[in-house]
C-alpha positions in Angstrom: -40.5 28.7 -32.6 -38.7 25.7 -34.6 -40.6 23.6 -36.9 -38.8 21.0 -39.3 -39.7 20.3 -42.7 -38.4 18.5 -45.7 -40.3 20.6 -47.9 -38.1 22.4 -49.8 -38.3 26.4 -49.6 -36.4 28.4 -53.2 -35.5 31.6 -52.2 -34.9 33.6 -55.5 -31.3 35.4 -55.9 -31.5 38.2 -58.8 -29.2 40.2 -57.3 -31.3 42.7 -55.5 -32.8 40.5 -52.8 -31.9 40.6 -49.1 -31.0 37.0 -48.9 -29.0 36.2 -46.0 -31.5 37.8 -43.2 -34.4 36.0 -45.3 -31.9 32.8 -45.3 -31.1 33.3 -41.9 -35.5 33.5 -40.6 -36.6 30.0 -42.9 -33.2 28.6 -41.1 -34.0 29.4 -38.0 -37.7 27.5 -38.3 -35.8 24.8 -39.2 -37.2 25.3 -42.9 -35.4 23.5 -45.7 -34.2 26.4 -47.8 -32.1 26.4 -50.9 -30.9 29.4 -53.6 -32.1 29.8 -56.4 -29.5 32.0 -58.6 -30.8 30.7 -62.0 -34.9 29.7 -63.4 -34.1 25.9 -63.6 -33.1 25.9 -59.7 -36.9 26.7 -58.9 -37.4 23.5 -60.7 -39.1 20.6 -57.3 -39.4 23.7 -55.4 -42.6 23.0 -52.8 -42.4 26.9 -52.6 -40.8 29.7 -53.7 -39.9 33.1 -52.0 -39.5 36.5 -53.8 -37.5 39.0 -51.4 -36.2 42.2 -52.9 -34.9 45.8 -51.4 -33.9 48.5 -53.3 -36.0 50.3 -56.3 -38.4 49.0 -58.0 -37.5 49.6 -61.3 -34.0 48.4 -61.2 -35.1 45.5 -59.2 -37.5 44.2 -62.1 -34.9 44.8 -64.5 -32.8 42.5 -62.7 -35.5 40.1 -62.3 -36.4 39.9 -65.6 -32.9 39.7 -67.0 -31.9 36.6 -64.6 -34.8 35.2 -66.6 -37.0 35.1 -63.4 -40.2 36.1 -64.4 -42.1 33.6 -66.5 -40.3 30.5 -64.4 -42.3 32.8 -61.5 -46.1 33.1 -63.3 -45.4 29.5 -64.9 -44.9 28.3 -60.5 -47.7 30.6 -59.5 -49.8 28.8 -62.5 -49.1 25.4 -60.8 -50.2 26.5 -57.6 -46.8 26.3 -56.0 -47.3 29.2 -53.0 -45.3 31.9 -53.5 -44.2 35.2 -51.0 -43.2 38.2 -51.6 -41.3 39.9 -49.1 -40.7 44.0 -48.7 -40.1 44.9 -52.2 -40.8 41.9 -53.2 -44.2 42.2 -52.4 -44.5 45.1 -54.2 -43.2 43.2 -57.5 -46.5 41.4 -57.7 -48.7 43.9 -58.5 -48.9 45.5 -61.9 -47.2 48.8 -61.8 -45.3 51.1 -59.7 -44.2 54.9 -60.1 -41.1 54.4 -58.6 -39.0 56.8 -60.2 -40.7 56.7 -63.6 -43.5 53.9 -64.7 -42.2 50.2 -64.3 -44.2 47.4 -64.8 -44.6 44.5 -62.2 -45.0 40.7 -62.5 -48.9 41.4 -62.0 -50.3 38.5 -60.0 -52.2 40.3 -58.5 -54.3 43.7 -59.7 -53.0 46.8 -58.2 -50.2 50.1 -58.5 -47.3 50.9 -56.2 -46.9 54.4 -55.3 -45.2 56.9 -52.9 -46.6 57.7 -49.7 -48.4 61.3 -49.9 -46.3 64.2 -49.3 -48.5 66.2 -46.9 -48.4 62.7 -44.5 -45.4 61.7 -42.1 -42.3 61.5 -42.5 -41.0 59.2 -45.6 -39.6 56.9 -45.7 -41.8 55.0 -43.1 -39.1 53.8 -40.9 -39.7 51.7 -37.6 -42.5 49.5 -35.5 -45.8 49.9 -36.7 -48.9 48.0 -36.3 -50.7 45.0 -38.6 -54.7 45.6 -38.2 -55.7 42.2 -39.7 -58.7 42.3 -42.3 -59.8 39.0 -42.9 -58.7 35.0 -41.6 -55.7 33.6 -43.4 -53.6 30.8 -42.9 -50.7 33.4 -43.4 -51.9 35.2 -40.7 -52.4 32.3 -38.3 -51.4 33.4 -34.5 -50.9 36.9 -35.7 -53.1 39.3 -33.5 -54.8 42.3 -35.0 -53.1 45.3 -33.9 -49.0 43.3 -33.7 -46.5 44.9 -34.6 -43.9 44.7 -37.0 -40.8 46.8 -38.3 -41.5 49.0 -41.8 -38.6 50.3 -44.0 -40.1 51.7 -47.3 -41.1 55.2 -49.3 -43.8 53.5 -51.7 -47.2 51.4 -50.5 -49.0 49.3 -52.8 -52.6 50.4 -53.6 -54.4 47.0 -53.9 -57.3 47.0 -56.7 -59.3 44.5 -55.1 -60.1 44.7 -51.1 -60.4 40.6 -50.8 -56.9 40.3 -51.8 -56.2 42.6 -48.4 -55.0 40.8 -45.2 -54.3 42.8 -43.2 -53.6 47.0 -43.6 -50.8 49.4 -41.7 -51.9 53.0 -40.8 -49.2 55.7 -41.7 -50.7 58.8 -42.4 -53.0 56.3 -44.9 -54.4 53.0 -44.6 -52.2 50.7 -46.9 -52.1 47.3 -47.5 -49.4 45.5 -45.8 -50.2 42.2 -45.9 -51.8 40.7 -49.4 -52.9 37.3 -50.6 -55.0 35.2 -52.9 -55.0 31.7 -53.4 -51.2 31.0 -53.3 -49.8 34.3 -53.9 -48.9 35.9 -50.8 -47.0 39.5 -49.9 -45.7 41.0 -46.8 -44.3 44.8 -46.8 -42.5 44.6 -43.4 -39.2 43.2 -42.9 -39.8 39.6 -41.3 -36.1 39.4 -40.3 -36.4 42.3 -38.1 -40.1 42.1 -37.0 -39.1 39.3 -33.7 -42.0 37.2 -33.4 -44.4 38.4 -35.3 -42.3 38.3 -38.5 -41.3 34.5 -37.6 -44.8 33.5 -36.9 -45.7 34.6 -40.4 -42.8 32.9 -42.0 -44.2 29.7 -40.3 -47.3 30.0 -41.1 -45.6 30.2 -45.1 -43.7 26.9 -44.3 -46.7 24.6 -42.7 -48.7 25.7 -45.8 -49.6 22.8 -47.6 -47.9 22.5 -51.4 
């Protein structure tokens, strides 16, 4: 699953993101990818990529301090497609209660919280599945019901169901897969979901910017 392009792919360093695996998937497609460790490297990005692991909190603070965030809704703004990935994701919504209340970059309407105590086990740790809501160019070649690899306590609780793509059952349905226009999110870990996480990946790069 290699595809070549000369688009060029920012991938955002703050600090907190999981770079190399996210380096090592847009690599592997053959993706022109390049690091953005400061706001004025996003600068004749085609698109831009928001990964993040860690808490949320912390990992906004980071964000914000690298100068990140307006360079971010100023790209989004332009309509250069953006993903987030795990926690980054999570970062696009408006607020999480991650350890206290943090606010997010809020692209798109909705809160991050924990998973309910009374459910499974948290974290939500391992292979689950993607039940796909809606048609997508993200989700192109993705089948309802594939299955990809979760690591995280907190879900996001979308405000609006037509920015759902596709939902994960664990204990609750949650959205796992988010997008409108060119804001896109993805809670599992791409790196580590085989296939299914490369397809989606692909799908990202043959967008058209």
């Amino acid at each position: 699953m290699t595809t070549t392009t000369t688009t060029t792919i920012a991938v955002i360093d703050y600090g907190a993101g999981n770079l190399r695996s996210v380096w090592n998937s847009f690599t592997h497609l053959g993706a022109n990818v390049t690091i953005a460790q400061t706001p004025d490297q996003l600068d004749g990005a085609a698109k831009i990529v928001l990964p993040g692991v860690g808490a949320f909190g912390a990992g906004m603070d980071a964000l914000r301090s690298a100068g990140f965030e307006q360079p971010i809704k100023d790209a989004v703004k332009a309509c250069i497609p953006l993903i987030g990935i795990c926690l980054g994701m999570q970062y696009l919504f408006e607020s999480s209660d991650e350890m206290g209340d943090h606010k997010g970059l809020g692209l798109l309407p909705g809160r991050v919280t924990r998973f309910p105590a009374t459910g499974p086990k948290v974290p939500h740790i391992g292979w689950n599945q993607l039940h796909v809501r809606q048609d997508n160019p993200l989700l192109a070649g993705i089948t309802s019901g594939a299955y990809a690899y979760f690591v995280h306590s907190y879900y996001v609780e979308a405000a609006q169901p037509s920015d759902i793509l596709a939902t994960t059952d664990y204990g609750i349905d949650y959205a796992s897969v988010v997008g409108r226009d060119n804001v896109f999110g993805i809670q599992p870990h791409p790196e580590k979901s085989q296939s299914v996480g490369l397809q989606i990946l692909k799908n990202f790069v043959e967008m058209p910017s």
